[in-house]
C-alpha positions in Angstrom: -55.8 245.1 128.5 -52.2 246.2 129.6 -51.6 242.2 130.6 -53.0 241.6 127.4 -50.4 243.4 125.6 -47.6 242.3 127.4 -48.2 238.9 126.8 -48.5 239.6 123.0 -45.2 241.3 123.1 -43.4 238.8 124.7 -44.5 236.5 122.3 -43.4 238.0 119.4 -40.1 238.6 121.1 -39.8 234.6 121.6 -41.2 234.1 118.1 -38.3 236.3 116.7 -35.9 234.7 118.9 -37.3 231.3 117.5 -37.1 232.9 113.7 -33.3 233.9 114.5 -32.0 231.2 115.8 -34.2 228.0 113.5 -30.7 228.1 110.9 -28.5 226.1 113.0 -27.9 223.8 110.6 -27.4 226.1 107.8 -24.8 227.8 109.8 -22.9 224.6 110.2 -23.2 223.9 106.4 -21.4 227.6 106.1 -18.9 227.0 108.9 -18.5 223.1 109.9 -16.2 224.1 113.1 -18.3 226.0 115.1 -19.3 222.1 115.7 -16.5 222.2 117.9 -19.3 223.6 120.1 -17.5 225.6 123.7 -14.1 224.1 121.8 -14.4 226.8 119.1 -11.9 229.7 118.7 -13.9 232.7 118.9 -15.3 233.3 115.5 -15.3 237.5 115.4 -19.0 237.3 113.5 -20.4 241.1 112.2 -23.3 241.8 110.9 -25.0 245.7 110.7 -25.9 247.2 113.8 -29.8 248.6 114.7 -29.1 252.3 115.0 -29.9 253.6 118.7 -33.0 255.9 118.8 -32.8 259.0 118.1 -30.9 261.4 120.5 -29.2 258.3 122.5 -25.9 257.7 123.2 -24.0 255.1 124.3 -22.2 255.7 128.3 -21.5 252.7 130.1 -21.1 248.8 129.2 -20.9 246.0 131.8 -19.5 243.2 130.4 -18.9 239.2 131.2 -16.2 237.1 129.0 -15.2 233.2 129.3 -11.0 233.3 129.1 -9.8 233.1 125.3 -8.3 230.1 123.8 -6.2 227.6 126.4 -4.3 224.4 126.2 -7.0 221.5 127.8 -8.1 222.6 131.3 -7.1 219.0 132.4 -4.2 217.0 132.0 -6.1 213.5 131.5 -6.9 214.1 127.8 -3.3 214.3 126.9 -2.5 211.2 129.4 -5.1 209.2 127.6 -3.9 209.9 124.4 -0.9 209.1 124.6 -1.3 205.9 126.3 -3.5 205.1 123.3 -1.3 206.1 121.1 1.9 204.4 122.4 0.2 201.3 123.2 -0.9 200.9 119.2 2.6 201.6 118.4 4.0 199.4 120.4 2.0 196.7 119.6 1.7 198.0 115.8 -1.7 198.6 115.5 -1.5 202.1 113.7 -2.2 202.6 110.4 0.4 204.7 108.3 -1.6 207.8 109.1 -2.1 207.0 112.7 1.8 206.4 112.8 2.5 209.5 111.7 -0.1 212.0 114.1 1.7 209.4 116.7 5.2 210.6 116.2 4.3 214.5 115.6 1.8 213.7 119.0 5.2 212.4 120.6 7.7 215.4 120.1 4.6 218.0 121.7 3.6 215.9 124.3 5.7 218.1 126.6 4.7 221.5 126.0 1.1 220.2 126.2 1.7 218.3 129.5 3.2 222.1 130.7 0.7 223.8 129.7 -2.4 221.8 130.6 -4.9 224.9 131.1 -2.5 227.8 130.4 -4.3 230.5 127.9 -2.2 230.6 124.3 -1.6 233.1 122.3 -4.7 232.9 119.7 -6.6 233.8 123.8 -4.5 236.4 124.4 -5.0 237.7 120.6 -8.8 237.1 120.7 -9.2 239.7 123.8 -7.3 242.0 122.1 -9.7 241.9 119.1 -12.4 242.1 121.3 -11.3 244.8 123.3 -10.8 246.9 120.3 -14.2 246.0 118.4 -16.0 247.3 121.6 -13.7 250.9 121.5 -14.4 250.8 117.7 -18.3 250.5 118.0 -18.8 252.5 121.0 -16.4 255.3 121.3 -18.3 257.8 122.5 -18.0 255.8 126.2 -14.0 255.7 125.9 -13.2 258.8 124.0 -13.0 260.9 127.3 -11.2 258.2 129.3 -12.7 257.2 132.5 -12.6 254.5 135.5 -13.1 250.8 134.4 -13.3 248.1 137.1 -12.0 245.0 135.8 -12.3 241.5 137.8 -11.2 238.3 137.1 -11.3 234.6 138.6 -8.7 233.3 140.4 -7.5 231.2 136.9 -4.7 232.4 135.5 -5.9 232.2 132.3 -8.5 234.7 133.3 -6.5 237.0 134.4 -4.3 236.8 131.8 -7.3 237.3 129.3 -8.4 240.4 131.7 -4.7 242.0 130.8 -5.3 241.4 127.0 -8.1 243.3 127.0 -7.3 246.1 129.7 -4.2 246.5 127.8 -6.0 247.1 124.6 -8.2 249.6 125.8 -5.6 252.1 127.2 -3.7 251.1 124.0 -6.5 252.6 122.3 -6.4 255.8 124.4 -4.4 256.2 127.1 -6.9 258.1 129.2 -8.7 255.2 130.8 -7.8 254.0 133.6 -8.3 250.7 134.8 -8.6 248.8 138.1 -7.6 245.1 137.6 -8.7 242.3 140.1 -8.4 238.6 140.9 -9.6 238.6 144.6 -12.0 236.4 146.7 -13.7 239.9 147.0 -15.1 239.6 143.9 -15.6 236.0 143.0 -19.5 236.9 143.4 -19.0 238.6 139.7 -17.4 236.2 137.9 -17.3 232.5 140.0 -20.2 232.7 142.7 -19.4 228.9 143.3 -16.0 229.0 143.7 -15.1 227.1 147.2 -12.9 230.4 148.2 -15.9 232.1 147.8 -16.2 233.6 151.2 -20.0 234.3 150.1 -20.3 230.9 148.2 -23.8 230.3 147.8 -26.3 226.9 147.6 -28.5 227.2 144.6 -30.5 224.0 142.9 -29.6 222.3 139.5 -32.8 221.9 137.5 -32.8 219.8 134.3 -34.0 221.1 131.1 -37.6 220.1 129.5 -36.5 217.9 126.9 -34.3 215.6 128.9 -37.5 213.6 129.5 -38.2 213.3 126.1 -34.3 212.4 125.5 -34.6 209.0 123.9 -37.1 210.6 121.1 -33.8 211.8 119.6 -32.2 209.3 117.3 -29.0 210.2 116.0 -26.4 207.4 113.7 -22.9 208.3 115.0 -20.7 206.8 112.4 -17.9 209.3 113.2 -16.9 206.5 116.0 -16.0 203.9 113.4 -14.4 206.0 111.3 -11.8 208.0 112.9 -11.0 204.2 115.0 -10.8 202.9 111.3 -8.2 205.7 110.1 -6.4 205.3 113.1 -5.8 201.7 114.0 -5.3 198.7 111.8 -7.4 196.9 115.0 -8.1 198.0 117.9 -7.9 194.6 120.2 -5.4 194.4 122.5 -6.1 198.5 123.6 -7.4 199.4 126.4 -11.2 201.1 127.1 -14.1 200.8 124.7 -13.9 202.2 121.4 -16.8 205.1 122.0 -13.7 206.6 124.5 -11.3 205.9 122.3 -12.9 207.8 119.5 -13.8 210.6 121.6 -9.8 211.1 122.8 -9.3 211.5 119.5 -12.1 213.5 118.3 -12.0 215.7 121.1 -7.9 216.5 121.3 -8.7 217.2 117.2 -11.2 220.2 118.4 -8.5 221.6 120.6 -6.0 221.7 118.0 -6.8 225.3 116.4 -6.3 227.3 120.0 -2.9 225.7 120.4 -1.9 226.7 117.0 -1.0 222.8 115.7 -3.9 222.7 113.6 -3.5 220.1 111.0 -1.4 218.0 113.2 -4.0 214.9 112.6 -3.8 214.8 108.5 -7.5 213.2 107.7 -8.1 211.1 110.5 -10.9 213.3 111.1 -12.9 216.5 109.7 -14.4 219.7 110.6 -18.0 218.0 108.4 -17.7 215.0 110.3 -17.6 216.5 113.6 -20.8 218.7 112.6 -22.8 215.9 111.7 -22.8 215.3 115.4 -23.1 218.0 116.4 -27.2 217.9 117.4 -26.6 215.4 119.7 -23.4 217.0 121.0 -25.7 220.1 121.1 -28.1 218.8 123.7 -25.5 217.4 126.3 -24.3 221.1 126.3 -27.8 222.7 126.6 -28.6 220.2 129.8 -25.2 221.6 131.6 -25.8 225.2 131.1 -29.6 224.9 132.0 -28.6 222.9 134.9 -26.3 225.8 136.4 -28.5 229.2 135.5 -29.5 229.6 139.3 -25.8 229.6 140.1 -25.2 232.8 138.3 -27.7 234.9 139.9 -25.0 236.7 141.7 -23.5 237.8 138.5 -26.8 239.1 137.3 -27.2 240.8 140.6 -23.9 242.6 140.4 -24.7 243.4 136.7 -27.1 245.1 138.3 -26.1 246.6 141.2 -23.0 248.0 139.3 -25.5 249.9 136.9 -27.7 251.0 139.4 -24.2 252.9 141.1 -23.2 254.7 137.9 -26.8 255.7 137.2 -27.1 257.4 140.9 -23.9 259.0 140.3 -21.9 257.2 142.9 -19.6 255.1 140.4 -17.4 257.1 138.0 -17.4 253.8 135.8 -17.5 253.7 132.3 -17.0 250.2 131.9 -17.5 247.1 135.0 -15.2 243.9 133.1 -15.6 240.7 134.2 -13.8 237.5 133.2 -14.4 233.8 133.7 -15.4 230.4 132.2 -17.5 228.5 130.1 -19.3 227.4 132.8 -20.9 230.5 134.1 -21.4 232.4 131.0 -23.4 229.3 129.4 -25.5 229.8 132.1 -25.6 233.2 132.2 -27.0 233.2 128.7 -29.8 230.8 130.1 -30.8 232.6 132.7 -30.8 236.2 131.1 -32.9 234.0 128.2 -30.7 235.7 125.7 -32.1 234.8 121.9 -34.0 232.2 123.6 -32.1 230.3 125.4 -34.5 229.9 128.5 -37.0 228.8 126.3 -36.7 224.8 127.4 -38.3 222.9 124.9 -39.6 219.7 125.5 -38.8 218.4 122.1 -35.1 217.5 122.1 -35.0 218.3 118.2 -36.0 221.9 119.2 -33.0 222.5 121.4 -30.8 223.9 118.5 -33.2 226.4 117.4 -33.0 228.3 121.5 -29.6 227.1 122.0 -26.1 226.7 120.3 -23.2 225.7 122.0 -20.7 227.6 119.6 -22.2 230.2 121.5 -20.1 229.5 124.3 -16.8 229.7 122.4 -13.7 230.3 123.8 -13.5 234.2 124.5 -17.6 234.1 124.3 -18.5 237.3 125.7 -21.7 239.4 126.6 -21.4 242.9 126.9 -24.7 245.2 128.1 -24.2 248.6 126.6 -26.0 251.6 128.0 -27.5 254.2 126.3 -28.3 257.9 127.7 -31.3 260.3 125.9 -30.9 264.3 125.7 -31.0 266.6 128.5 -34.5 266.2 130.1 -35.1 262.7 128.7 -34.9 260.3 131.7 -35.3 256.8 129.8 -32.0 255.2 130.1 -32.0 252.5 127.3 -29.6 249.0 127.2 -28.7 246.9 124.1 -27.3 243.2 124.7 -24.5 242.0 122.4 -23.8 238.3 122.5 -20.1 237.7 121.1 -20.3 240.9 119.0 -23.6 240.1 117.7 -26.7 242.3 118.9 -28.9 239.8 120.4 -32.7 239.3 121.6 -34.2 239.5 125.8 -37.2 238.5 126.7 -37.6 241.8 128.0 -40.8 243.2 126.7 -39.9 246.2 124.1 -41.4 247.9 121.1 -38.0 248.7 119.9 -35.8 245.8 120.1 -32.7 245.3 120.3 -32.9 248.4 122.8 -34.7 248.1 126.3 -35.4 250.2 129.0 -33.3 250.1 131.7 -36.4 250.0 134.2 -38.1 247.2 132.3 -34.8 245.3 132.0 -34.3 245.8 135.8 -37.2 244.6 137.2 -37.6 241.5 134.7 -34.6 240.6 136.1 -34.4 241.0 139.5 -37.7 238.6 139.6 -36.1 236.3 137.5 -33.4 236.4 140.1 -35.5 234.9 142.6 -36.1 231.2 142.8 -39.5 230.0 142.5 
């Protein structure tokens, strides 16, 4: 009977995940960039939060945040673009439109050749925000200060994202006090993988369900002929096929907003365009985050190890901050299953509806926030917020978005272990 129910509960918590998440589409009809996929700004989203049960308050949040907005990690977009670019000059090949993002593309090539990587100000700005949404909704674990462990990877842009939001906090009462690191101690919490990773650890890549099934998807991407049409006046004589040279164009454009030259490319391309390729975009994104989710089981681990310490009383935290990349919070949200996202379909067209890769967003961030009953209630309960937004586990519950701390704990450390 008791296995009975659990299995019922668990699937109404996958059907509701299911129910949540099946608008995709709609929500790119509403905003066409978050098609930009882990290229969007960080979108600062609010909707009504579940009241906690009665007699809980919230004490502790642990935390894990991808760096905010940064010029391109690598310097080859920028290379390619402008040999494009100058090489259609040269040999007048650009259209009236193309010769004019060529010469605006010309007097910032240096900045972004100098700051390949480097976080911008919108990053700096979007921790900040972040940093004081979290004191704003949960004050009651601030308001009498307290120790906060921060860590960070060995990025500078990471770190620099860290400050942002450490800063914020004490702005907003100068009582906490915070511990900021960057350290091969901690790369466990934040990188596991990392090769300075004196504890770097071997897990397996898996590849999702649907990936099987991949060539049942058909998708019509016109957007390649297009932006190559708007651009060039022909495109012989350039070097690389025109799918590569598209995409150098179409994916500097997505950068363009977290570098503050938005606009820079007139109508060459835009934001609806980009979203009706976004499906397909979708699943490439799902098959690298699901291939990675056993590489963050040390983050889960310290999640939970860290909780664990304040609950025995031998951490004074009220707050464990960690900060790191796109490419361990994607998975992170994989293997925690958060609204679905471990569900791995088999029918590519039902990747959208467990996974969205706006979801993993520059400044993307998940924060676990801890809630304590009255005197002589024991139950400690935890509520997951994904970017802001109070989000579903496939934790089994009768009160969701809330879980208990022991069911929580023991779902995960199984799913921690590799089967």
């Amino acid at each position: 009977m008791k296995k009975t129910i659990l299995t019922l509960l668990l699937g109404f918590a996958a059907l509701t995940t299911w129910a949540q998440t099946a608008d995709a589409l709609t929500q790119l009809k509403e905003n066409p960039r978050k098609a930009y996929g882990n290229d969007c700004p960080y979108l600062f989203e609010t909707a009504p939060m579940t009241k906690a049960p009665r007699g809980y308050k919230p004490f502790y949040i642990s935390h894990y945040a991808r760096h905010g907005s940064r010029y391109n990690w690598s310097s080859k977009l920028y290379k390619d673009l402008d040999t494009l670019l100058t090489t259609a000059h040269e040999k007048q090949l650009l259209t009236p439109e193309g010769e004019t993002f060529y010469r605006k593309f010309i007097t910032v090539k240096d900045e972004l050749m100098t700051g390949v990587g480097e976080l911008t100000q919108l990053g700096w700005e979007q921790h900040q925000g972040i940093a004081r949404r979290m004191y704003n909704q949960f004050t009651e674990v601030f308001k009498e200060g307290g120790n906060i462990l921060a860590v960070s990877s060995l990025s500078g842009r990471c770190v620099l994202s860290m400050s942002a939001c450490c800063q914020e906090l004490v702005q907003c009462n100068p009582k906490i006090e915070i511990r900021e690191q960057s350290s091969r101690f901690t790369l466990d919490a934040v990188v596991p993988n990392d090769r300075q990773n004196p504890h770097k650890h071997d897990y397996p890549k898996v590849k999702p369900r649907y990936e099987k099934n991949r060539d049942q998807f058909k998708s019509e991407n016109t957007l390649v002929d297009k932006v190559l049409a708007r651009t060039f006046t022909s495109t012989e004589g350039l070097a690389g096929d025109k799918h590569k040279n598209a995409y150098v164009l179409i994916d500097f454009y997505k950068t363009l907003p977290s570098i503050n030259y938005e606009g820079m490319m007139g109508n060459l391309i835009t934001d609806e365009e980009i979203a009706e390729q976004w499906e397909a975009a979708n699943l490439g994104s799902y098959s690298w985050v699901f291939s990675d989710k056993y590489v963050v089981i040390p983050i889960l681990q310290d999640i939970i190890q860290k909780a664990d310490a304040v609950l025995a009383g031998t951490s004074d935290h009220i707050a464990d901050l960690r900060f790191g990349h796109d490419s361990f919070i994607g998975p992170l949200t994989v293997l925690m299953g958060i609204n679905g996202a471990d569900l791995d379909p088999e029918d590519p067209y039902e990747v959208k509806n467990c996974y969205q890769n706006w979801e993993t967003c520059k400044a993307c961030n998940i924060q676990l926030v801890f809630y304590r009953g009255k005197q002589g209630n024991n139950d400690i309960l935890v509520k997951c917020l994904l970017n802001g937004m109070e989000a579903r586990l496939p934790v089994p519950t009768t009160q969701a978005p809330y879980y208990r701390w022991a069911d929580f704990r023991d779902f995960y450390i199984k799913r921690c272990v590799i089967q």
